[in-house]
C-alpha positions as CSV (number, residue, x, y, z in Angstrom):
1,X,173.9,3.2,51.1
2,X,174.9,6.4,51.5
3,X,172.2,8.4,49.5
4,X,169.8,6.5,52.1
5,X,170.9,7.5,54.9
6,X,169.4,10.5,57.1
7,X,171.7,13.6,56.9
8,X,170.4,16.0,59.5
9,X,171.8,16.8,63.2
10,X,170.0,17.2,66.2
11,X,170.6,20.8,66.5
12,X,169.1,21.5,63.2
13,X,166.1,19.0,64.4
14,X,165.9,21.5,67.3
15,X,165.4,24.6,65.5
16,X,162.6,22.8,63.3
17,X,160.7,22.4,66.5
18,X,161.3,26.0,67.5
19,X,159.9,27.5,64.3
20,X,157.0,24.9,64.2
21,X,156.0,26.0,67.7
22,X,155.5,21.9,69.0
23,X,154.9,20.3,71.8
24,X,158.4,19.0,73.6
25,X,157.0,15.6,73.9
26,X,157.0,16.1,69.6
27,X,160.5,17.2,69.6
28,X,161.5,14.1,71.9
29,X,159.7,11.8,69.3
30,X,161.5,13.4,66.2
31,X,164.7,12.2,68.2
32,X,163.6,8.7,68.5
33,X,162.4,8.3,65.8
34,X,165.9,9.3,64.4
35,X,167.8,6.7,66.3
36,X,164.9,4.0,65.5
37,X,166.1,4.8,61.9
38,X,169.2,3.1,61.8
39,X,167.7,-0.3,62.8
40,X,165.1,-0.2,60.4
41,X,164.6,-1.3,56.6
42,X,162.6,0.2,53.6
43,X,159.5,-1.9,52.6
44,X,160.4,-5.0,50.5
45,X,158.8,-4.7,47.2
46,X,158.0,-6.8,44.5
47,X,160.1,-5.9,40.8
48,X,161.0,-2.8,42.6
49,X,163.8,-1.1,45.0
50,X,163.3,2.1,47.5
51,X,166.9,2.0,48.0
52,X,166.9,3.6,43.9
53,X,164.8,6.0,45.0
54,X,166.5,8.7,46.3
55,X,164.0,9.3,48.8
56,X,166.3,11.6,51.3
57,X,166.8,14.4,48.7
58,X,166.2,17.3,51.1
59,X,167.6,20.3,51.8
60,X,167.1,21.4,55.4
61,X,166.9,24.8,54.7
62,X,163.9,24.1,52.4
63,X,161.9,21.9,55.5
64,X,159.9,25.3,56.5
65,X,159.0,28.5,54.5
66,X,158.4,31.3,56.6
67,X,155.6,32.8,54.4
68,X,154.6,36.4,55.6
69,X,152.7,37.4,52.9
70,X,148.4,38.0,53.0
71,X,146.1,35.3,51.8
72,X,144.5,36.3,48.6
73,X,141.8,33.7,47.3
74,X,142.4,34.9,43.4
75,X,145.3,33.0,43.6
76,X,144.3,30.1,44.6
77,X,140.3,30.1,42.4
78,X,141.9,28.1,39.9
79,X,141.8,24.9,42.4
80,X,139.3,26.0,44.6
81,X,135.5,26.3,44.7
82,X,135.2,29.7,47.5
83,X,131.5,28.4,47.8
84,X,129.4,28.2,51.4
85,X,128.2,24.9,50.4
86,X,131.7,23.1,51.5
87,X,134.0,23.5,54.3
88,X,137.5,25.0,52.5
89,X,141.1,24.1,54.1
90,X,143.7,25.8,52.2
91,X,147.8,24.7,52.9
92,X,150.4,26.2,50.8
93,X,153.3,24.7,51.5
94,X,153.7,23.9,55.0
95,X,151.5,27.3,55.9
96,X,147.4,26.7,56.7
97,X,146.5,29.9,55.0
98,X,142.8,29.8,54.7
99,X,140.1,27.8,56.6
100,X,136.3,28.7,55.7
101,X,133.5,26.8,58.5
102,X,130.4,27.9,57.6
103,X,128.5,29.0,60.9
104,X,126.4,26.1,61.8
105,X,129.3,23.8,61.1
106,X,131.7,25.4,63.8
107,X,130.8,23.1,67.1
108,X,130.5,19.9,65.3
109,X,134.4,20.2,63.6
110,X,137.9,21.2,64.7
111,X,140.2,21.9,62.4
112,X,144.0,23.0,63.5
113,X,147.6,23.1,62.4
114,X,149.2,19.6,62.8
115,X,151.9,21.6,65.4
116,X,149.0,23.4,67.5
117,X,146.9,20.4,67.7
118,X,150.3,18.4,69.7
119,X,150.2,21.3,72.8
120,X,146.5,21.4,73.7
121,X,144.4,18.5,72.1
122,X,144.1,15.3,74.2
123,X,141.8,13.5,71.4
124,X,144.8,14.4,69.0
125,X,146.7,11.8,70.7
126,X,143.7,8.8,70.0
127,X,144.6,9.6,66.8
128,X,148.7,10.5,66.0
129,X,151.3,7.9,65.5
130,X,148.5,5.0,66.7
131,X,147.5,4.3,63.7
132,X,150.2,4.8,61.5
133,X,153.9,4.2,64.0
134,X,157.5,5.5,63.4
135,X,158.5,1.8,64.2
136,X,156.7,0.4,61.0
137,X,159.7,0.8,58.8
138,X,162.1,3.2,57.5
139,X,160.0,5.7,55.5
140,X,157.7,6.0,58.7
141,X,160.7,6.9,61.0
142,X,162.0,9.6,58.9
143,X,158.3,10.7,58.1
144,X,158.0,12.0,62.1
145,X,161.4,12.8,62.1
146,X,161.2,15.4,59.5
147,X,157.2,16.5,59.7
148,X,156.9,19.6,58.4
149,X,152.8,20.8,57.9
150,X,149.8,19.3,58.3
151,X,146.4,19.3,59.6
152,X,144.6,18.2,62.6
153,X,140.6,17.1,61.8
154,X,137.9,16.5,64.8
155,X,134.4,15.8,63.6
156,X,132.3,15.7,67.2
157,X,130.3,12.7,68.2
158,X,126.7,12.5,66.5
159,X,128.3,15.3,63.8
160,X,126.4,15.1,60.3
161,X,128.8,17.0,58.0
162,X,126.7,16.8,54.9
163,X,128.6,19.2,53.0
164,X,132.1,18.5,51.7
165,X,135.7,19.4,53.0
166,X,138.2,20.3,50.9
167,X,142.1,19.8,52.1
168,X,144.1,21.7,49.1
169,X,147.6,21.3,49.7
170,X,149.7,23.6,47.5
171,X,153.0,23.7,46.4
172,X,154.4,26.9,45.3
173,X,158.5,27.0,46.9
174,X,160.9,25.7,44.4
175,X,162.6,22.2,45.5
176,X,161.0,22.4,48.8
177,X,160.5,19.0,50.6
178,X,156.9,18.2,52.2
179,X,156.6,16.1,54.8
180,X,153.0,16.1,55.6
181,X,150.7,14.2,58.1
182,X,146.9,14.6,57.8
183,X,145.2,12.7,61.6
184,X,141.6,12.9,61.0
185,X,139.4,11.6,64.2
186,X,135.9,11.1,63.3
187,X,133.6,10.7,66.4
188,X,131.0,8.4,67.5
189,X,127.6,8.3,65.2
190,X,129.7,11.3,62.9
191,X,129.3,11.4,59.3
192,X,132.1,12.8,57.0
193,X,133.2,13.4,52.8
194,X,136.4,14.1,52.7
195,X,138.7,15.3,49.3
196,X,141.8,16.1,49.6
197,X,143.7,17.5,46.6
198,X,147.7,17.4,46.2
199,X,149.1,20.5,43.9
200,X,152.5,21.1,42.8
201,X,153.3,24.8,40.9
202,X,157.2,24.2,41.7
203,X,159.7,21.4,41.8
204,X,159.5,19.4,45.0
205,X,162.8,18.1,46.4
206,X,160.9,14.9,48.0
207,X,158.1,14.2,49.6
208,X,156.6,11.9,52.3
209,X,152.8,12.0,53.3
210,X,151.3,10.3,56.2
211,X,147.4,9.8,56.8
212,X,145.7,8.4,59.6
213,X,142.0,7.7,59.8
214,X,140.4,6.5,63.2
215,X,136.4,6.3,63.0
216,X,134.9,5.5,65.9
217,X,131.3,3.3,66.5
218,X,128.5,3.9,64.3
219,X,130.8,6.6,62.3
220,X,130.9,7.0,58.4
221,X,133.8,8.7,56.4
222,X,134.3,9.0,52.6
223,X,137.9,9.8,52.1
224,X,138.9,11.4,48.5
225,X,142.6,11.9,47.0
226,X,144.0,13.3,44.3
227,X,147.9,13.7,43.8
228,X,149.3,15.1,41.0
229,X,153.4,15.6,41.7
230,X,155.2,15.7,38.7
231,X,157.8,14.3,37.3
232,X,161.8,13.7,38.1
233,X,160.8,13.5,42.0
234,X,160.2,10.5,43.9
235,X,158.4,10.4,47.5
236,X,155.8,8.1,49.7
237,X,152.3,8.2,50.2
238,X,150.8,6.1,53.2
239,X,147.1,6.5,54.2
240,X,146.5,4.1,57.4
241,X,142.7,3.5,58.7
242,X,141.4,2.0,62.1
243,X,137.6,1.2,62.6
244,X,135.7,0.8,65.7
245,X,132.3,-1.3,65.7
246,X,129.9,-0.7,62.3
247,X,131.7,2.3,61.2
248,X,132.5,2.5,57.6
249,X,135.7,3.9,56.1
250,X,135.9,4.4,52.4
251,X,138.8,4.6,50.4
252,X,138.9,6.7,47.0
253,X,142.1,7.2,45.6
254,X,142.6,9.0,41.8
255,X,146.4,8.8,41.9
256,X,147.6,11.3,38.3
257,X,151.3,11.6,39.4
258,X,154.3,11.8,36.9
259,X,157.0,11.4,40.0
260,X,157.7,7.9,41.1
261,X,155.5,7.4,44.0
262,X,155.5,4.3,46.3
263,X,152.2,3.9,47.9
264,X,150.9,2.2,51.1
265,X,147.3,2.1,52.0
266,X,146.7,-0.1,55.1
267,X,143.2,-0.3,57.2
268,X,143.0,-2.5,60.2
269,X,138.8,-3.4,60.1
270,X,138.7,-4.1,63.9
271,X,135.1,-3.3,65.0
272,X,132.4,-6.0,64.8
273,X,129.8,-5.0,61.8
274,X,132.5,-2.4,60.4
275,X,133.6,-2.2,56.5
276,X,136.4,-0.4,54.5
277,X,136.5,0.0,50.6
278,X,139.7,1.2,48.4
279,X,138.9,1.7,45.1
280,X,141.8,3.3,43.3
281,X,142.8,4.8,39.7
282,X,146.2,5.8,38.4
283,X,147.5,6.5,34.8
284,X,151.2,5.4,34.7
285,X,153.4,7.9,32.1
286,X,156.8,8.5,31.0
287,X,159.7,6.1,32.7
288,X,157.4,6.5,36.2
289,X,157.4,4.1,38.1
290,X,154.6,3.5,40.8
291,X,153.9,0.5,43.6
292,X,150.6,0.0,45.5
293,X,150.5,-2.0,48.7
294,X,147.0,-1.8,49.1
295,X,145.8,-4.0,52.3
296,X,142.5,-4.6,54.2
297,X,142.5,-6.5,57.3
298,X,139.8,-8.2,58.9
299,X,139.8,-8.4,62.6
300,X,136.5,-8.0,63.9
301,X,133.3,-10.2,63.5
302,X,131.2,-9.9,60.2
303,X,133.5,-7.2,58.7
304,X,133.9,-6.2,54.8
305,X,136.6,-5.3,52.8
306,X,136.4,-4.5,49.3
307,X,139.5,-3.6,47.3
308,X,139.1,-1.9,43.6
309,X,142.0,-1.3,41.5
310,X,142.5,0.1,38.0
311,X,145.8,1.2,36.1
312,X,146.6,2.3,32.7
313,X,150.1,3.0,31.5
314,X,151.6,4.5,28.7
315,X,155.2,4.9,27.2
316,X,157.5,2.6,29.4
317,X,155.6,3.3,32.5
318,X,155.9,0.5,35.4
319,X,152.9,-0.1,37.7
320,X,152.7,-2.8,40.1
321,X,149.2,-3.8,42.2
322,X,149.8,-5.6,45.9
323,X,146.5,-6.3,46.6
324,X,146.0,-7.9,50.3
325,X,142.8,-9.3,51.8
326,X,144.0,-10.5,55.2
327,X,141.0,-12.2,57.5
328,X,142.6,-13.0,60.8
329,X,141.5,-16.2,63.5
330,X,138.3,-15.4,64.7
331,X,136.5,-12.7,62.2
332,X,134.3,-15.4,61.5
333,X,131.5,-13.8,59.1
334,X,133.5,-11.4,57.5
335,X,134.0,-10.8,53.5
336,X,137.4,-9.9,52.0
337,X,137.1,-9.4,48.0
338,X,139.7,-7.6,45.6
339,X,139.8,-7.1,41.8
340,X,143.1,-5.2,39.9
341,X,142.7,-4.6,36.0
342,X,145.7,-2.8,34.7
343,X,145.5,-1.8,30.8
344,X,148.3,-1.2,28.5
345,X,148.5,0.8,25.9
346,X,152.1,0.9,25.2
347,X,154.1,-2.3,24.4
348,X,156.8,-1.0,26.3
349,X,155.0,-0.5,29.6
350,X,155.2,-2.9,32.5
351,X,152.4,-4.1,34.6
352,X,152.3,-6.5,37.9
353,X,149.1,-7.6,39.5
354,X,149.9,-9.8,42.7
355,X,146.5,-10.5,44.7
356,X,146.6,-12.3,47.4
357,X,144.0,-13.4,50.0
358,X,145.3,-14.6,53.6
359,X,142.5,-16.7,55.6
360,X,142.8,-17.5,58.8
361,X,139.4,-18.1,59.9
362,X,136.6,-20.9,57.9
363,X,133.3,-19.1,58.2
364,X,134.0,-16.5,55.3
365,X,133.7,-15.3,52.0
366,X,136.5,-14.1,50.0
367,X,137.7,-14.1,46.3
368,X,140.1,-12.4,43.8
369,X,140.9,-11.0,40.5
370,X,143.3,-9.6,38.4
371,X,143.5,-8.6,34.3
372,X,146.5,-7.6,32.4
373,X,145.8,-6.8,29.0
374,X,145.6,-4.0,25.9
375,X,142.5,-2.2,25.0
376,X,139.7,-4.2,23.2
377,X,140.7,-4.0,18.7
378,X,136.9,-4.7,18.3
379,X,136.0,-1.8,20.4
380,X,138.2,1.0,19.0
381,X,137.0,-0.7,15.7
382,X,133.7,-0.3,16.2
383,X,133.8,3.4,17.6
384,X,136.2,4.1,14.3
385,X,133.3,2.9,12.2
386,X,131.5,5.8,14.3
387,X,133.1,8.7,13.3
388,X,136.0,8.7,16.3
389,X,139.7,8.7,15.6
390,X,142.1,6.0,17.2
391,X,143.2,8.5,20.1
392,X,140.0,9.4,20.8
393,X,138.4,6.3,21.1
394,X,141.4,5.3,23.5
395,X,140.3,8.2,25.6
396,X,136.9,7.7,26.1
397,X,137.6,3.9,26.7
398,X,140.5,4.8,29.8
399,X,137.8,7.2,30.9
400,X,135.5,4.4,31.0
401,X,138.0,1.9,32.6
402,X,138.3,4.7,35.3
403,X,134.7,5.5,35.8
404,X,134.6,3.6,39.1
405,X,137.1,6.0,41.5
406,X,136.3,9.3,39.5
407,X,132.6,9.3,39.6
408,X,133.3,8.7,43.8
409,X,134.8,12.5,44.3
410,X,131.8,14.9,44.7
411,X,133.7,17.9,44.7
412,X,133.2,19.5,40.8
413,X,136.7,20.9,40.7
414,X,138.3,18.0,42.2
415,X,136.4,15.4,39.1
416,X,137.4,17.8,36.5
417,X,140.9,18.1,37.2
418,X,141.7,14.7,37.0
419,X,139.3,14.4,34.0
420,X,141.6,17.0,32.7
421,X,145.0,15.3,34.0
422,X,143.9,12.1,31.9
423,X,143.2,14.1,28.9
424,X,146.5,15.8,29.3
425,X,148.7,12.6,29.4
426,X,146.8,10.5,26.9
427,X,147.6,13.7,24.3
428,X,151.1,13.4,25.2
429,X,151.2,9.7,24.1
């Protein structure tokens, strides 16, 4: 379809890489990736369709904003805790404006522009387009193809970052398009809690986010998200994990977006004794509609993945849950469990719950659940009979039902504002 296909030339591909300053090998790869595009197809999903999406509505002169201005941290206190008790990375549109280390953090962490970190970083390259590649499908192609901001993050072996760090990624140009790739690289023995926060002020003309994860033996990383685009847009979200031997990646996703958003969250467990965990919250509103391809695969020996999903929807919102435990030939040992609940509480709201376990090996220990349903009568009975009205005892139950992800992101700020979101679209109902 014509609305699908990728409408920028080479020359203006060219001047992209001039004003982001990258590598040539970068430049080479935006190229292939272009060409790769033709051949390749948008994810097949169940009860939905990418090709509706209108996921290449760009305009090329909005791919980079050449921001001069100074940073000034009263504009950004509303979103940020300026505290010494967390490691601060402020993005505003596809500009790192701010990044706060306190002093005895600075030679265990590296943090650098996503462009910078492709001319002089050879760990950059464990990391980029390994774990997530331009071949995978469509959306990937054009992701590297169009990258335009991001961060590079470098936590040194035997690092103990016991304070948080916050990624804020701002939105303040009208209908500009983000195309954003987070490679995070967390060392041998290194410890890491990681929350990342999504903001939109403006419009966004589309957006498609790329996250890879690679923690090496004997590391530990808690990885946070919350996204809040709003509504009329449509865009991508793909966070990708790789583990080496008894690391542990965890997964904790509070997904508050009014745009349509098609999700992919995909952790290869390679490394015998290693574990990943996605538990993961959204509130569906409005006509949005929003797909989760959430999969954990089991490769290496006595490996654990854990997948935790929870939806509510309102109005004529459409959610659906691809839940995939996948335990390949050989990971004898290993545990692959998942649960989705989705809650309704608007009968003209879809839900889809598809779990699905894929066992390829006998000495395991797997199982699965799913719930589709409407909030408990007896329960909003009994907390009528105690004084609360119908709405309100609606929102303290969807807090409830949400409990699990939210109480997971450690950053004050971060927990309130999606306390806050929730609030904000179960008023609306």
């Amino acid at each position: 379809m014509e609305k699908n296909k990728l409408k920028i030339s080479t020359k203006a591909l060219q001047q992209l890489s001039n004003i982001t300053g990258e590598a040539e090998w970068f430049s080479l790869l935006r190229k292939k990736s272009m060409h790769e595009s033709y051949s390749l197809e948008y994810p097949k999903l169940y009860s939905m369709d990418l090709n509706d999406w209108s996921l290449l509505d760009f305009s090329t002169e909005k791919l980079i904003n050449v921001d001069t201005s100074i940073f000034n941290k009263d504009n950004f206190s509303e979103y940020v805790d300026f505290d010494e008790n967390s490691i601060i990375i402020i993005q505003e549109n596809n500009k790192l404006q701010f990044v706060y280390i306190p002093e005895k953090y600075k030679e265990l962490i590296i943090i650098k522009n996503i462009f910078e970190a492709t001319l002089n970083e050879e760990s950059f390259m464990d990391v980029f387009s390994k774990i997530t590649s331009p071949l995978k499908n469509k959306l990937t192609s054009f992701h590297y193809v169009l990258m335009n901001a991001g961060i590079y993050i470098e936590v040194k072996e035997n690092a103990v970052i016991d304070i948080p760090v916050q990624y804020v990624v701002i939105i303040t140009d009208e209908n500009y398009s983000l195309y954003n790739h987070a490679a995070l690289n967390i060392g041998k023995n290194a410890e890491l809690n990681f929350i990342e926060n999504y903001i939109t002020k403006n419009n966004v003309k589309s957006f498609n986010i790329v996250t890879e994860v690679l923690v090496k033996e004997n590391a530990n990383i808690n990885y946070s998200s919350l996204t809040n685009f709003s509504e009329k847009q449509s865009g991508t979200i793909l966070r990708n994990g790789l583990t080496y031997r008894n690391s542990t990646l965890n997964w904790n996703i509070a997904a508050m977006d009014s745009a349509n958003v098609y999700h992919d969250n995909t952790t290869n467990i390679l490394g015998d004794g290693s574990e990943s965990s996605l538990k993961l919250v959204t509130l569906g509103i409005g006509n949005q509609k929003s797909y989760f391809n959430s999969e954990l695969i089991n490769q290496g020996l006595n490996t654990n993945g854990d997948i935790l999903q929870h939806g509510v929807l309102l109005d004529e919102s459409h959610v659906v849950f691809n839940g995939i435990g996948f335990i390949v030939k050989g990971a004898s040992g290993s545990n692959a469990y998942q649960s989705s609940r989705l809650l309704t509480l608007s009968d003209k709201a879809k839900a889809d719950a598809n779990p699905m376990l894929l066992i390829d090996e006998n000495d395991v220990a797997a199982g699965h659940g799913a719930s589709l349903g409407k909030i408990d009568p007896e329960q909003i009975y009994y907390l009528n009979s105690r004084g609360l009205s119908t709405k309100e005892a609606s929102r303290l139950l969807v807090h409830g039902f949400l409990a699990p992800v939210i109480e997971q992101l450690k950053v004050e700020k971060v927990r309130e504002t999606t306390l806050t979101l929730i609030d904000e679209k179960i008023n609306k109902e």
